[in-house]
C-alpha positions in Angstrom: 12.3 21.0 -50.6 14.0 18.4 -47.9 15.5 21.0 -46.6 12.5 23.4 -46.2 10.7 20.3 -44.4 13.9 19.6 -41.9 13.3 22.9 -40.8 9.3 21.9 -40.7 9.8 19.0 -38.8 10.6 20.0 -35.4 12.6 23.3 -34.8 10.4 25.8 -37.1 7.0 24.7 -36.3 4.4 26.4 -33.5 4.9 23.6 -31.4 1.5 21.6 -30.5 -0.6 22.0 -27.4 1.0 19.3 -24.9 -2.7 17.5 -24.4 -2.8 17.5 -28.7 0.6 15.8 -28.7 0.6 12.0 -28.7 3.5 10.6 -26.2 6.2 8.3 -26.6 5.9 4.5 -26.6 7.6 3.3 -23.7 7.6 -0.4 -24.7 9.1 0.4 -27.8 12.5 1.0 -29.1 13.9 4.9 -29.1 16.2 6.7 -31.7 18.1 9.5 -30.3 18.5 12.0 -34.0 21.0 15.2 -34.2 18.7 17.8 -36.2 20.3 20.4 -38.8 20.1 22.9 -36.4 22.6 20.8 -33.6 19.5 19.4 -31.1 18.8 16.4 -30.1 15.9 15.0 -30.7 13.8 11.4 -29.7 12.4 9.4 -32.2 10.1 6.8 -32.5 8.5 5.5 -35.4 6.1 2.6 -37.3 4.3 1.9 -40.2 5.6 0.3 -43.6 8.6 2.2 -45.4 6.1 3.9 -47.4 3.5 5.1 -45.0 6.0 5.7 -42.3 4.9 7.5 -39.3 7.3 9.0 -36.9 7.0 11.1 -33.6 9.5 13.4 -32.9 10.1 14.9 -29.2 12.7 17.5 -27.7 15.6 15.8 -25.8 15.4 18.1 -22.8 13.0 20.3 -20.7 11.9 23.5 -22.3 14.3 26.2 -21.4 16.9 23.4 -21.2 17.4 20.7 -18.1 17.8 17.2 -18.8 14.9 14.8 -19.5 14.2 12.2 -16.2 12.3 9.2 -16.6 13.2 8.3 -20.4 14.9 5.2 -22.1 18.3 5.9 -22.2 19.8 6.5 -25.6 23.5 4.9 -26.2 24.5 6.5 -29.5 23.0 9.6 -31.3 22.9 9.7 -35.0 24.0 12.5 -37.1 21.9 15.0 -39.4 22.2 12.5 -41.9 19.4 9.7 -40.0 17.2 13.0 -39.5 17.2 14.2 -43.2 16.4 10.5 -44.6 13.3 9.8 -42.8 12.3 13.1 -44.7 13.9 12.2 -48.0 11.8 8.7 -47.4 8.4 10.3 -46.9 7.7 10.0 -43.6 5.2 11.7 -41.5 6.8 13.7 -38.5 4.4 14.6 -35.7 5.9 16.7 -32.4 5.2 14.8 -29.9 6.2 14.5 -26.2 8.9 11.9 -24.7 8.3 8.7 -23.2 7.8 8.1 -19.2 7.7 4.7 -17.5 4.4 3.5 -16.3 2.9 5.3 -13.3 4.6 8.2 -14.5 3.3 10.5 -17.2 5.2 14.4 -18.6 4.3 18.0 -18.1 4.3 20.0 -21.5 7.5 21.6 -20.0 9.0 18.2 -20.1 9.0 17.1 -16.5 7.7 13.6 -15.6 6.1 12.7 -12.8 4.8 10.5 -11.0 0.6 9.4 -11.2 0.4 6.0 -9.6 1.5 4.9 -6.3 2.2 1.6 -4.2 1.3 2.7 -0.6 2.3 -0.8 0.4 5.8 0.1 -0.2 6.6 3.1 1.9 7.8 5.1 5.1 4.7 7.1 6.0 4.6 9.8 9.5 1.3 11.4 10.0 -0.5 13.6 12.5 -4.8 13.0 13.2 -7.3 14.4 14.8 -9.2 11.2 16.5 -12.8 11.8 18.8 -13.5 8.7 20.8 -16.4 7.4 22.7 -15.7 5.3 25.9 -18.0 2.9 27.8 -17.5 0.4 31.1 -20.0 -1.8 33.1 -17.7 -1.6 35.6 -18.4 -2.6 38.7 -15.0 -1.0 40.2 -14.5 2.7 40.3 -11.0 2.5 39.0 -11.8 0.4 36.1 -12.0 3.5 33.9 -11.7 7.1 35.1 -12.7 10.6 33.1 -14.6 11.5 30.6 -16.2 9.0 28.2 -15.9 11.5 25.6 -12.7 12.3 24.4 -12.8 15.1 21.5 -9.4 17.3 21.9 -7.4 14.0 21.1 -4.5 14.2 18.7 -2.7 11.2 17.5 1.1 11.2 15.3 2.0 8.1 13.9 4.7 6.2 11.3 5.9 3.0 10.1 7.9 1.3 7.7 5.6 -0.8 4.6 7.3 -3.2 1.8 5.1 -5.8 -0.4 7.2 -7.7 -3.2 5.6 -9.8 -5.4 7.0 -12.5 -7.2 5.5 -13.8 -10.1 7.6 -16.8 -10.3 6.1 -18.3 -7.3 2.8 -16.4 -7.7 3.0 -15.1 -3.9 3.1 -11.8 -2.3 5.6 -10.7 1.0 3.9 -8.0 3.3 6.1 -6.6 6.0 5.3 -4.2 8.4 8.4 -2.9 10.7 8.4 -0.4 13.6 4.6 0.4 13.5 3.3 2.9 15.9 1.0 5.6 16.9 1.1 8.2 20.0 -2.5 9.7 21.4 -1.9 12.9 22.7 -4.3 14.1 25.9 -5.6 10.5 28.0 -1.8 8.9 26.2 -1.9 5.9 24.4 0.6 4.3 22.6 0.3 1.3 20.2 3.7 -0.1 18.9 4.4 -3.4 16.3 8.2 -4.0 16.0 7.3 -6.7 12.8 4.6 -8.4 11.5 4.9 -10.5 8.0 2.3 -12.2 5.7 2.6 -14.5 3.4 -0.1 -15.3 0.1 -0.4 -16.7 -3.2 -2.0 -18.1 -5.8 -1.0 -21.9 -6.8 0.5 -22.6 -9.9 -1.9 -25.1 -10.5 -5.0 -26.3 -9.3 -4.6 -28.5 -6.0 -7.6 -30.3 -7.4 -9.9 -30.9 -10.3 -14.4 -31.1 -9.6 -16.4 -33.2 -11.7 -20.4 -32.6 -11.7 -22.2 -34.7 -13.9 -25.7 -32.4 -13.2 -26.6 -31.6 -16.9 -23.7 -32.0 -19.4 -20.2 -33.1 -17.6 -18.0 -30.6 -16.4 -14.5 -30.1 -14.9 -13.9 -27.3 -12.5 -10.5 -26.4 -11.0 -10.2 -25.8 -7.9 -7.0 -23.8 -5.7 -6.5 -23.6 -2.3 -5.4 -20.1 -1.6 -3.4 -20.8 2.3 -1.0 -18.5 3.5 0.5 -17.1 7.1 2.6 -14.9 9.2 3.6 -13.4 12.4 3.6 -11.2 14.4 6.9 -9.9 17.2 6.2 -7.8 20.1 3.1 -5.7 19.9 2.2 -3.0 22.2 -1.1 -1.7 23.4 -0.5 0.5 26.4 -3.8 2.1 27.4 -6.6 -0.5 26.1 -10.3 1.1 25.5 -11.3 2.2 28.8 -8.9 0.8 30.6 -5.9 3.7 31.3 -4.1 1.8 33.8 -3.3 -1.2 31.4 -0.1 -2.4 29.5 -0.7 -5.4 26.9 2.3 -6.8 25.8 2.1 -9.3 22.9 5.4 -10.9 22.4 4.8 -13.1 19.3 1.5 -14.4 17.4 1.5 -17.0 14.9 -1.5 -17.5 12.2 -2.5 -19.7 9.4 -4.9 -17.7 6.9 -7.2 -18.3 3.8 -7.7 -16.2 1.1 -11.1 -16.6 0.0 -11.3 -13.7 -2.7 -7.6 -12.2 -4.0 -7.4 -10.0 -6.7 -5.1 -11.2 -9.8 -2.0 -8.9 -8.6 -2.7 -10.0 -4.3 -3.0 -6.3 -4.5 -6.3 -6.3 -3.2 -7.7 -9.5 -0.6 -10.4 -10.8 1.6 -8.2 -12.5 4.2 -9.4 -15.1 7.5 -7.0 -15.7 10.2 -6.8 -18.3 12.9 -3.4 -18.7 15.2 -2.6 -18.5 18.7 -0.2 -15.7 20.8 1.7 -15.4 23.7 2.0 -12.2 26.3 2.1 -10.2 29.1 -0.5 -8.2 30.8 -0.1 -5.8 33.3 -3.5 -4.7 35.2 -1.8 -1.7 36.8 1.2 -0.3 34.5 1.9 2.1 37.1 3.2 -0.4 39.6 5.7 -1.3 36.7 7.9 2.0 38.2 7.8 0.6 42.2 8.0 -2.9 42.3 9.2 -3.9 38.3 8.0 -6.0 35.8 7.0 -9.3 37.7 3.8 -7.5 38.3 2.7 -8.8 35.0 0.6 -12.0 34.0 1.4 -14.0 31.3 -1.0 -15.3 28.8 -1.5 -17.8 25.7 -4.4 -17.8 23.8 -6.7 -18.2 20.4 -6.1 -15.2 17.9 -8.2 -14.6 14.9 -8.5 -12.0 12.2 -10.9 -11.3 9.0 -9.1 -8.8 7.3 -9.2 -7.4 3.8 -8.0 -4.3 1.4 -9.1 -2.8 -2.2 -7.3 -0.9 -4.1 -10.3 1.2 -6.0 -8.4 1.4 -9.5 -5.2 0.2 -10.8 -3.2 4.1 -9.6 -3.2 3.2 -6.1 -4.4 6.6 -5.3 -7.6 5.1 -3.3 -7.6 1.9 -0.9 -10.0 0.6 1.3 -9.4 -1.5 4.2 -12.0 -3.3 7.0 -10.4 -5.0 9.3 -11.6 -7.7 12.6 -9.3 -9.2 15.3 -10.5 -11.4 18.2 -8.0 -12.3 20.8 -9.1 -15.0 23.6 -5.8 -15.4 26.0 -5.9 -17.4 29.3 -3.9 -16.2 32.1 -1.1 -18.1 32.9 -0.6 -17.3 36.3 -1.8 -14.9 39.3 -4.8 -15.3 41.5 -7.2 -15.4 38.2 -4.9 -18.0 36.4 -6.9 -20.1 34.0 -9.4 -17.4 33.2 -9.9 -16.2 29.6 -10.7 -12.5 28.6 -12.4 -11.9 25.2 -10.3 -8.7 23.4 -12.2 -7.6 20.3 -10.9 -4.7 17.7 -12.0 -3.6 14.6 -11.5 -0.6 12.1 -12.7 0.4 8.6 -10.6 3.3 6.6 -10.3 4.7 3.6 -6.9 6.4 2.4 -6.9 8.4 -0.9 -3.9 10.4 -2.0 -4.3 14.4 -2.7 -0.8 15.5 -3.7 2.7 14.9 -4.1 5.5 17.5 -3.5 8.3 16.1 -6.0 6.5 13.0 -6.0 6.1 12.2 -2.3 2.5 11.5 -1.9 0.4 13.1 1.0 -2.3 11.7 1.4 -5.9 11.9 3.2 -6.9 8.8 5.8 -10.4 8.9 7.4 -11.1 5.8 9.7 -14.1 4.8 12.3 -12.8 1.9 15.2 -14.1 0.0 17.6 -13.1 -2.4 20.3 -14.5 -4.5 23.5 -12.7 -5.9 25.9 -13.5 -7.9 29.2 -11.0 -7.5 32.6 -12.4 -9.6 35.4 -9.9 -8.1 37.7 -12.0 -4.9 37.6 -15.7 -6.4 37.2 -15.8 -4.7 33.9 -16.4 -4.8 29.8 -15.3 -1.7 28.3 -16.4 -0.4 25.3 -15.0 2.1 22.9 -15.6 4.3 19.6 -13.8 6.1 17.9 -13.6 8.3 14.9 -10.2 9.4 12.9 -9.3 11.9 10.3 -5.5 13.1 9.1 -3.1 13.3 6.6 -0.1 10.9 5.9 3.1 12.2 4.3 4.5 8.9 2.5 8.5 9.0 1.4 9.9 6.7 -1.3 6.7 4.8 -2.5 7.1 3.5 -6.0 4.8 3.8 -9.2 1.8 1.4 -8.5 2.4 -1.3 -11.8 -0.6 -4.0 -11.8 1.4 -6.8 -12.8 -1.7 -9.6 -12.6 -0.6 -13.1 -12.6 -0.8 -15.7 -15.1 -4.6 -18.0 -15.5 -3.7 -21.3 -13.7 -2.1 -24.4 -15.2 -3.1 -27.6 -16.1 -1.4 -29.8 -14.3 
């Protein structure tokens, strides 16, 4: 009779459908088994000696291929381990192996990869992005063209990496070597490094007593970050084609009114100041150099915020405001201040993944004002944007939420 249910127990069976088979544990411990018939087998199991449960899954990929993505097994026990979890009653129930989190297994063994962190990634990307231009200019050569710019294409990459340490409850955002090229009326946006800094305290920074109605103690944190930005590019602002911005640096202070438990997701307001160069006429840069520029310092702001719509990571959301107020620094119009407004809502959701590098759909709408009194003029401009992004090297999205504060 044992040996009748050895061969039962795995090898001689119809196999299960793979959606009727439970899976693996990962967070529990593995048993690598040697079957009568020389396979390998995983094998996990629970319940009291007598009512002993156990799931049994294949060791490799069906027609053969080792297994990716499993808990790696250090010894592998002979026939013997097999044949007493039999001789001890235990229920045996095929089952399929174990896969990480963010990952889950195909019925022919092959795991892959169902969650990811698209703020951890090397993304390129191709759009298609119709804009709408406006200038009260009251120079001719402020703007020149069409206002409506349709047939515009637009490639773009950069380099993203968040960590997160739970430890000091904070989150690292860098962004490196950001940039975009607009193909027909060029423009090219560049950001060599920005970085951003959150958390959540450990403890409250104080404690609020109301004595309306019964006393009660509220904490209360104060969620303060910051960051920086180094040399950021903006050759061709809206409506203005003969431009060349040139931030150098920009330092900020921020709040974090609303933060999700992870700092996946944020609602995030900015005040800091920056420092640049602007060029009214990027063509004279060629004939006469770069002392054509102005330099300017000035008040930077930013209401920014992102939601991840579900723990996967395979839809965000993100809305973002900046307002930049530099003063010229020198020039005939030294002492002026220019008001530069920009702002963009998207949505990003990933479609597929060829061997789990994620493409995914981004669909944006942007707008931005900005005021030149060199040329008489406020420009205004739309625009609309809709591509794919091919993402390399972006991990399984793990919510990892930090711990309820402390009392101090």
């Amino acid at each position: 009779m044992p040996a009748v249910c050895l061969l039962f127990g795995l090898g001689g069976a119809a196999p299960a459908r793979a959606d009727e088979r439970p899976t693996l544990r990962w967070s529990d411990p593995i048993r690598c088994m040697r079957t009568p018939k020389g396979a390998v087998v995983r094998v996990q199991c629970d319940g009291p000696p007598a009512q002993r449960h156990c799931l049994v899954a294949p060791n490799e990929m069906e027609g053969g291929g080792e297994l990716q993505h499993v808990q790696e097994c250090l010894t592998v026990e002979d026939a013997r381990s097999y044949q007493a979890l039999f001789e001890g009653g235990a229920k045996i129930e095929p089952a399929i192996a174990e896969t990480p989190p963010g990952y889950a297994r195909s019925e022919r063994g092959r795991a892959f990869q169902v969650k990811f962190d698209l703020l951890n990634r090397v993304y390129v990307g191709a759009s298609w992005i119709p804009s709408f231009q406006k200038s009260d200019a009251r120079l001719p050569s402020a703007t020149s063209g069409s206002p409506f710019g349709f047939g515009r294409g637009q490639a773009e990459t950069g380099l993203h990496i968040s960590a997160v340490s739970l430890q000091g409850r904070s989150r690292h955002d860098f962004r490196i070597l950001e940039g975009t090229a607009t193909f027909k009326d060029l423009e090219i946006n560049g950001l060599l490094f920005a970085y951003d800094y959150q958390h959540l305290h450990r403890r409250p920074a104080y404690w609020l007593s109301t004595f309306v109605g019964p006393p009660r103690v509220y904490p209360v944190a104060t969620p303060l970050g910051w960051g920086f930005r180094v040399l950021a590019i903006n050759d061709r602002p809206p409506a203005f084609r003969n431009t060349l911005d040139m931030e150098f640096t920009e330092v900020h202070a921020a709040w974090n009114p609303w933060q999700s438990s992870d700092l996946y997701s944020n609602v995030r307001i900015e005040a800091g100041a920056d420092l640049g160069e602007y060029w009214e006429n990027r063509s004279a840069i060629a004939s006469r150099g770069l002392k054509t520029g102005v330099g300017y310092a000035g008040f930077s702001g930013a209401v920014r915020s992102r939601f991840s719509l579900g723990e996967g990571g395979l839809h965000s959301l993100q809305m973002n405001v900046l307002y930049r107020r530099p003063t010229l620094l020198g020039g005939e119009r030294a002492g002026e201040s220019r008001n530069w407004v920009n702002a963009t809502i998207a949505y990003e959701g990933v479609l597929i993944a060829v061997n789990d590098q994620p493409f995914s759909v981004r669909l944006a709408a942007t707008g931005g004002s900005r005021d030149d009194p060199a040329a008489g003029a406020r420009s205004f401009e739309l625009g609309f944007s809709a591509g794919l992004r091919f993402s390399f090297w972006a991990p399984p999205r793990v919510f990892q939420p930090m711990q309820e504060l402390e009392d101090p």
